[in-house]
C-alpha positions in Angstrom: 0.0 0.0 0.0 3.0 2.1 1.4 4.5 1.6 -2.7 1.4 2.6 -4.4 0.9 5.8 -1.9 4.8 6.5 -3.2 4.1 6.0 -6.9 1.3 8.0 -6.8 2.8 11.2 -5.0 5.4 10.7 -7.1 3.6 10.9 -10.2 1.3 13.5 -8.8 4.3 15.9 -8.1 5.5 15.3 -11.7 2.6 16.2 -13.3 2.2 19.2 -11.1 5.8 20.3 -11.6 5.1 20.5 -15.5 1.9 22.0 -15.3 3.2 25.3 -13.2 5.9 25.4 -15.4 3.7 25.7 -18.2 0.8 28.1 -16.9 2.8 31.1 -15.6 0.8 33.3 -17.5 3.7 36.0 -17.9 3.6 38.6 -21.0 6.3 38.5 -23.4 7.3 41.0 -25.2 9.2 40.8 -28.9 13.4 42.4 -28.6 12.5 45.3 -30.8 9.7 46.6 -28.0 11.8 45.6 -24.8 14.6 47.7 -26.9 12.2 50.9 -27.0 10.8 50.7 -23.0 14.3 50.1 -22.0 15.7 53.5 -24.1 12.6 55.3 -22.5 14.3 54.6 -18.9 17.7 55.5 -19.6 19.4 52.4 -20.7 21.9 52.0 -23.6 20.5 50.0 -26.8 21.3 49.9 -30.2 20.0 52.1 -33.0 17.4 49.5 -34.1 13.9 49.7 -35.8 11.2 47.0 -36.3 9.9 46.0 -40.0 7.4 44.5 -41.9 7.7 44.6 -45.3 10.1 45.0 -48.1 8.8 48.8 -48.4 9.8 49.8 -44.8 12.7 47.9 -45.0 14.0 50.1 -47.8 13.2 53.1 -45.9 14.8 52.0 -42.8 17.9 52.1 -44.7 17.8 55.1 -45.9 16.5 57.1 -43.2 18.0 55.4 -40.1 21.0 54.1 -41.0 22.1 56.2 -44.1 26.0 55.9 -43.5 26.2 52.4 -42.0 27.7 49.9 -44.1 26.9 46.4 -42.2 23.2 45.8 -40.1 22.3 43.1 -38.2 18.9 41.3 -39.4 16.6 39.8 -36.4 13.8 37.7 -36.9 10.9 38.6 -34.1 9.3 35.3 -32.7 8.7 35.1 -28.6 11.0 32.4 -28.4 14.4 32.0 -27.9 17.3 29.9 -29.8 16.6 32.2 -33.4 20.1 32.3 -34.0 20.2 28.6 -34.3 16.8 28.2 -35.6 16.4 27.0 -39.6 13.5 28.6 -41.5 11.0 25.9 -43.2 11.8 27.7 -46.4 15.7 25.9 -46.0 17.1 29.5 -44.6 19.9 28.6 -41.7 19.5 31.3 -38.7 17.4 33.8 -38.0 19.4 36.3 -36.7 22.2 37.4 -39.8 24.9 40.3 -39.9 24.9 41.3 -43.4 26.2 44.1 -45.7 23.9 46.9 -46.4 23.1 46.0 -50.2 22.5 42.3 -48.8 19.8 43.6 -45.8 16.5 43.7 -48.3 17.2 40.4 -49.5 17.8 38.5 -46.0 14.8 40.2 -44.7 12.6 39.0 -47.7 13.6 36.2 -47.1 12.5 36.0 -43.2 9.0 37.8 -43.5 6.3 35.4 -43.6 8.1 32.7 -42.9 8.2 30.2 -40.3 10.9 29.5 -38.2 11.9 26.5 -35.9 13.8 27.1 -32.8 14.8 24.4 -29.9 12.1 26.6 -28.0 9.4 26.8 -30.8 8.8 22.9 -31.6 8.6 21.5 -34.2 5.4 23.7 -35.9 7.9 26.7 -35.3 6.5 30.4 -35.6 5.6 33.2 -38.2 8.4 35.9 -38.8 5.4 38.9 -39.1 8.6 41.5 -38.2 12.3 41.9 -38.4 14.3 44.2 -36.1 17.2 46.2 -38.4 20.1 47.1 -35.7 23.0 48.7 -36.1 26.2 46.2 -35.9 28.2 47.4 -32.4 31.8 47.1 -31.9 31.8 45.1 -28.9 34.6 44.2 -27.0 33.2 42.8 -24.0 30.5 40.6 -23.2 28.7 40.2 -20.0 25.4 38.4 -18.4 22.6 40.5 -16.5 19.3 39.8 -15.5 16.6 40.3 -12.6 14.2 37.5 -11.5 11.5 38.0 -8.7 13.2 35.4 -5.8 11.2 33.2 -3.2 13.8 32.9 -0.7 14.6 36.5 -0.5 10.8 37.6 -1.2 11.8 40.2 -3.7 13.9 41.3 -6.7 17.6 39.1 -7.1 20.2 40.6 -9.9 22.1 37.9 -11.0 25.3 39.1 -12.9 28.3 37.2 -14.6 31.6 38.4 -16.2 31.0 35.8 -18.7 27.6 35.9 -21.3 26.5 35.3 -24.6 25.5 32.2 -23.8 22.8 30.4 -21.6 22.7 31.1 -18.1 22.7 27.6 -17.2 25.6 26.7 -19.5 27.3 29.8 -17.7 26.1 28.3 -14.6 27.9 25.3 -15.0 31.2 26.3 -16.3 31.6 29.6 -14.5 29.9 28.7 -11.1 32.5 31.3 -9.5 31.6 34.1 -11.8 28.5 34.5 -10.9 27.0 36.5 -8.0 23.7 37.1 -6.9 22.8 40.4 -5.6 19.2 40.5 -3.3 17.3 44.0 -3.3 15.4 45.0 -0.3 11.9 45.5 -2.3 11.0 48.5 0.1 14.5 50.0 0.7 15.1 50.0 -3.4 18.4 49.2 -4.9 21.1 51.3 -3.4 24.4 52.7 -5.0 26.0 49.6 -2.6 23.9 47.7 -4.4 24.6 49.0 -7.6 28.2 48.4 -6.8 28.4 45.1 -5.9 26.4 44.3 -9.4 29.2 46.3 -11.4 32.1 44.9 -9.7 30.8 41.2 -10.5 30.6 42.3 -14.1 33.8 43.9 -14.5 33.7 46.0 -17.2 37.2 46.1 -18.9 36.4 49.8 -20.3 33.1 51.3 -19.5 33.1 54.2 -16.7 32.4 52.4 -13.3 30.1 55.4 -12.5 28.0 55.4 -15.4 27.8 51.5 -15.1 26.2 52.4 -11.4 23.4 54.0 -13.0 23.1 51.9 -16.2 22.3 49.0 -13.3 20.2 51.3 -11.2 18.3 52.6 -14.4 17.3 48.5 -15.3 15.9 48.1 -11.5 13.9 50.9 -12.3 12.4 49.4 -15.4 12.5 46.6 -13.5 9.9 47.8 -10.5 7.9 50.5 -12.2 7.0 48.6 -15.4 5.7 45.4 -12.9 8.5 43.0 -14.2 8.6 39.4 -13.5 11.9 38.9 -14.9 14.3 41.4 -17.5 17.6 39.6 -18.8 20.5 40.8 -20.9 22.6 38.6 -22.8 24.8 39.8 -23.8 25.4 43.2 -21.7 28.2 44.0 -23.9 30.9 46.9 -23.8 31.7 48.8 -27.0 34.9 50.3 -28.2 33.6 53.5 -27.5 33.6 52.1 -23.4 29.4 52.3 -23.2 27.5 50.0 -21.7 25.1 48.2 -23.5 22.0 46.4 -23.3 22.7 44.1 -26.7 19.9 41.6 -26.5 17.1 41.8 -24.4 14.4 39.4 -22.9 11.3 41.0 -20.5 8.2 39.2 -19.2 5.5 41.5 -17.0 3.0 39.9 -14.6 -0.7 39.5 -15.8 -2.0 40.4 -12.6 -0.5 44.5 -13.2 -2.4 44.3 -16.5 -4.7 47.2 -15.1 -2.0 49.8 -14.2 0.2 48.8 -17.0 -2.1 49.7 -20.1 0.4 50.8 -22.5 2.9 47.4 -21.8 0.0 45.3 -22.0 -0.7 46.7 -25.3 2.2 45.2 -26.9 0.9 41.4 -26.4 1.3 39.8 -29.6 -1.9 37.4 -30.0 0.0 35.6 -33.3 2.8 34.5 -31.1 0.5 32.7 -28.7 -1.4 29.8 -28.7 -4.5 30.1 -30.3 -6.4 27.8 -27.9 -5.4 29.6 -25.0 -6.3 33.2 -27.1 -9.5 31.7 -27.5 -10.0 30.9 -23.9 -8.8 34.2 -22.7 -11.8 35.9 -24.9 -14.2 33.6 -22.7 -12.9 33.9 -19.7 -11.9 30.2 -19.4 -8.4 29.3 -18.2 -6.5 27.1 -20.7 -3.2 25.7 -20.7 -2.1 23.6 -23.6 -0.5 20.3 -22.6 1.2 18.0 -25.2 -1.3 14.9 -24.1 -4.1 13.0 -25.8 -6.7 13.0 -23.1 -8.8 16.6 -23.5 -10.1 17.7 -19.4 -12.8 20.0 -18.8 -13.0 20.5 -14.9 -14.4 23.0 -12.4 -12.0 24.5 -10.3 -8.3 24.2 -10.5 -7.6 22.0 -7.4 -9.8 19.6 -8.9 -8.6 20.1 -12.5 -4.7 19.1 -11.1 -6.4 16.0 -9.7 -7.9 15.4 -12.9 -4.8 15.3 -14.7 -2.8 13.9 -11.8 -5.4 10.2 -12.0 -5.1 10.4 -15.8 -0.7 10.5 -15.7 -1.4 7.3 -12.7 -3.4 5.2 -15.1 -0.7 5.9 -17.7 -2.6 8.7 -20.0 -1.4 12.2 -20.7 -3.5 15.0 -20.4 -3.8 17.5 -23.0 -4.6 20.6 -20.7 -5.7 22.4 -18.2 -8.9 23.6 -18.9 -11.0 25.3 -15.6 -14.0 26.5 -15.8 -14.9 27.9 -13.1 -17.7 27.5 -10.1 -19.8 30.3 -11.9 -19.5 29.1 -16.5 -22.4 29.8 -18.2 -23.9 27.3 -21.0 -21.8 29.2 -23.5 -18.6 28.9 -21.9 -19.1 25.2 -21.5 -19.6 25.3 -25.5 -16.5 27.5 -26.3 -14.4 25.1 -24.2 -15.7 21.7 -26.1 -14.8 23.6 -29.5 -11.1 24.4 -27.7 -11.0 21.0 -26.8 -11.6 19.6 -30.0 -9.5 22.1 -32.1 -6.4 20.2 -30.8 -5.7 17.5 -33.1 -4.2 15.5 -30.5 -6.5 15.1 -28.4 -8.2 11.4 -28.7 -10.7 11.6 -25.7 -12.1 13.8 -23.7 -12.7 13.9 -20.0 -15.0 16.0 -18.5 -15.4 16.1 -14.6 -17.6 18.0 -12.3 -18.3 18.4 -8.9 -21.2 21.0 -8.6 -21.2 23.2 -5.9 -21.9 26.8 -7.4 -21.2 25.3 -10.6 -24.7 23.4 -11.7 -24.4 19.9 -13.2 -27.1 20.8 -15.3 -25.7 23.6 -16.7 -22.4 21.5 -17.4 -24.8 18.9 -19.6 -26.7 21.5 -21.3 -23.5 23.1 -22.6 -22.1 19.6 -23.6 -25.3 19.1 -25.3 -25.5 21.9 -27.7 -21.5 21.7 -28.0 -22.2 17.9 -29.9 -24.7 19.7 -32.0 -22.5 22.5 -32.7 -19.0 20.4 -32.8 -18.4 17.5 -34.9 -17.2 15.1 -31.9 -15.3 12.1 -33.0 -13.6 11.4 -30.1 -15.2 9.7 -27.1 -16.5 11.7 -24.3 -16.1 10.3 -20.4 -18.2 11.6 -18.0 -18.0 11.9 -14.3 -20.9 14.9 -12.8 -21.7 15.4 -8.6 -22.9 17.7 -6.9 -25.5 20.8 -7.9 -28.8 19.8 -10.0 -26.9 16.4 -10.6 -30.0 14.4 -11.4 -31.6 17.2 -13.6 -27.6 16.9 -15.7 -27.7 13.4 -15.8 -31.3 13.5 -17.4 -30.3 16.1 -19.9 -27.7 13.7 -20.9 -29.5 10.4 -21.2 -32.2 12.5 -23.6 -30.1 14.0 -25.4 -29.0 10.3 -27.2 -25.5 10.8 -26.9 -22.8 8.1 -26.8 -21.3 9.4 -23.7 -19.2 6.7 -21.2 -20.2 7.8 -17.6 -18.4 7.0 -14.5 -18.6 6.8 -11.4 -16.2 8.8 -9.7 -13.1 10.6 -10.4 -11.1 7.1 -10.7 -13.2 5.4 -12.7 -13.3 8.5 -15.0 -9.8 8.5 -15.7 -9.8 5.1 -16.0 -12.4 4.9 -18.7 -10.6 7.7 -20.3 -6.9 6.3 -21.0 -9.1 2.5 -22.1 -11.5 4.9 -24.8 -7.9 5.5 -26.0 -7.1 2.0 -27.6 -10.4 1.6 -29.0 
């Protein structure tokens, strides 16, 4: 008994792990817009300007870079590894320092095209924008970020002599270089502070003072714009001994959507997952999953259960999908067409325990979402609670092929078996 207790809070934990990894809703921004907030604040960027066609691109040339002979060409997808990544057109890279006559070409050929990073997967992501920069002398490269940290309870700078690469690569081949830096959240960063960030860096060139307030001016950005984590890699020195912000990553937290309007604005629907855009509009929360079994639950703590029974009987779910204690028939309909939108999905579980949440609101949306979805996969059912009689009539009228269970074990159970057949 004592084994199957252990197997299970083992798996349990696993699955959990991998779902909050996945659903920190957290906006990301693209480079080129995380280059413009961060010059608003104070902090040194390249001359860069977004495109997104051949037209602007020409311009760009000619009015923002009329006496530079090389640029660097960035493909703008929300997810990392571009300059490794291979366009599905055959195109190796998507980041590309070219000559000037070359810079129309490179960018034609990136436009409207989809490219495949380690982060993307496999399906990969439209180029709708490249960012033209100017190419920087750089004689130094360094590693900065700021990450919101649990065992200090506020902002940590993490800073490294070394960059250009991964944090984690720098992690393990540099574990000396790095220092961490904690920042009383109610004191604010301090020139102390400051200084103890610079000094891990060690610029070779740049003016130790102006460094101070390069680092100072990123906290700011940092706090005021509600960041949830701002890296640089690289932080790069120049050969004119600036520091400067090279390459940039930001993500913002959701819940400051209301006092940061003008951030907020630059979410980029056509980098995210359509499922979870459609789910937004209804207020559902979605998170897509990479399993076969589809779950429709109410409440989260019981949605994580759901998905937890489904990994022990050796299925995979395909999301999180919580509707709430308070959907209305609609909702319920949006989320069966959400469900069944994901080719992957082979089943679909649905599981409810009604408490504000009515059962037979649950089977009236399932209902009308047969008559409006074409459902070819099997459908589980497990309802309790709230008008459950009144839901299971609905149901049994309705002449669906529905599988009913039980409870939540038999559910799942029913659920991975609906699989093989």
């Amino acid at each position: 008994m004592r084994g199957l207790v252990n197997k299970l809070v083992s798996r349990s934990l696993s699955v959990a792990g991998k779902w909050q990894q996945q659903q920190l809703r957290r906006l990301n921004i693209h480079e080129y817009q995380g280059a413009e907030l961060m010059g608003k604040y104070g902090v040194n960027v390249p001359k860069g300007v977004a495109v997104s066609s051949l037209d602007e691109v020409k311009k760009a040339i000619q009015d923002v870079f009329p006496n530079e002979s090389e640029l660097v060409v960035k493909s703008q997808i929300l997810a990392g590894g571009r300059g490794l990544g291979t366009f599905k057109s055959g195109l190796k890279g998507g980041v590309h320092i070219v000559n000037r006559d070359q810079v129309e070409d490179i960018a034609g050929k990136m436009l409207g095209q989809v490219l495949v990073t380690k982060q993307t997967g496999p399906q990969g992501k439209v180029v709708s924008k490249v960012y033209l920069c100017e190419k920087l002398s750089l004689v130094n490269e360094m590693y900065f970020s700021i990450i919101l940290d649990r065992k200090s309870a506020g902002p940590l700078i993490i800073a490294c002599k070394k960059g250009g690469t991964s944090i984690e690569d720098l992690a393990e081949k540099f574990p000396d270089m790095i220092i961490k830096v904690p920042i009383d959240v109610f004191a604010g960063i301090t020139d102390e502070d400051a200084a103890k960030v610079v000094d891990g860096l060690a610029p070779k060139a740049a003016d130790r003072k102006d460094s101070i307030e390069q680092v100072k001016k990123l906290y700011e950005l940092f706090r005021k714009s509600d960041c949830t984590m701002l890296e640089i890699n690289p932080l790069a020195e120049t050969s004119t001994n600036l520091l400067v912000a090279a390459d940039a990553k930001l993500n913002f937290d959701d819940n400051a959507a209301f006092r940061q309007k003008e951030v907020f604005a630059l979410r980029d629907p056509t980098q995210e997952d359509p499922r979870e855009v459609a789910a937004a509009k209804v207020d559902l929360n979605y998170i897509g999953l990479d399993g076969e079994i589809g779950c429709m639950v109410n409440g989260a703590g019981l949605a994580m259960a759901t998905m937890d029974i489904i990994k022990l009987h050796g299925g995979t779910p395909a999301n999180f999908l919580d509707v709430g204690g308070n959907a209305s028939e609609h909702q319920v309909v949006e989320a069966f067409k959400i469900l069944t939108s994901d080719d992957k999905v082979r089943a679909i579980l649905v599981n409810i325990f009604g408490g504000i949440m009515k059962c037979d609101v649950i089977a009236s949306g399932i209902v009308n979402a047969a008559k409006e979805v074409s459902l070819k996969v099997p459908v589980v059912v497990r309802l309790e609670g709230t008008n459950v009689e009144q839901g299971k009539r609905i149901l049994k009228e309705s002449g669906m092929k529905l599988i009913t269970a039980d409870d939540l074990d038999d559910a799942a159970e029913k659920a991975v078996k609906a699989l093989a057949n």
